[in-house]
C-alpha positions, 0 to 999 in steps of 0.5 A: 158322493151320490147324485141324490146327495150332491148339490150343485150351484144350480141346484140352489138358483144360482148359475155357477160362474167357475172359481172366479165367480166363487167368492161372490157366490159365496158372498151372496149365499152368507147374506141369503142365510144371515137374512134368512136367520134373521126372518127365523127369529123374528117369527119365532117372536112372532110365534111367542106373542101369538101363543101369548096372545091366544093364551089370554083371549082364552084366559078372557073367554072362561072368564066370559063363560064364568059370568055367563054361567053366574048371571043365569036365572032359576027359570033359564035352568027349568026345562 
């Protein structure tokens, strides 16, 4: 393994604490990535709604410029 790909305890924050302290380590990392899939889906939520929602307010801005553009008169069209 080459020093640009090995990654080391402390690499990721943690100090290693030799075998005896691996199954903890372990432990801790699991919980870290559960909790970090956990923020994942829940932005991609996040991310949904707001593509929903800027897909709407775009839906209610032509709309806006549709009754605009309905409402002008003979005169604002003459130069």
């Amino acid at each position: 393994m080459t020093d640009t790909t090995r990654t080391t305890a402390q690499d990721v924050g943690m100090p290693f604490a030799g075998p005896e302290g691996l199954a903890e380590q372990l432990l801790v990392l699991r919980t870290e990535v559960e909790q970090l899939r956990a923020d994942v889906v829940r932005l991609d939520g996040d991310l949904d709604e707001s593509r929903r929602l800027n897909l709407r307010a775009a839906e209610l801005l032509d709309i806006v410029y549709q009754e605009l553009g309905a409402r002008r008169t003979p005169s604002e069209d003459a130069p």
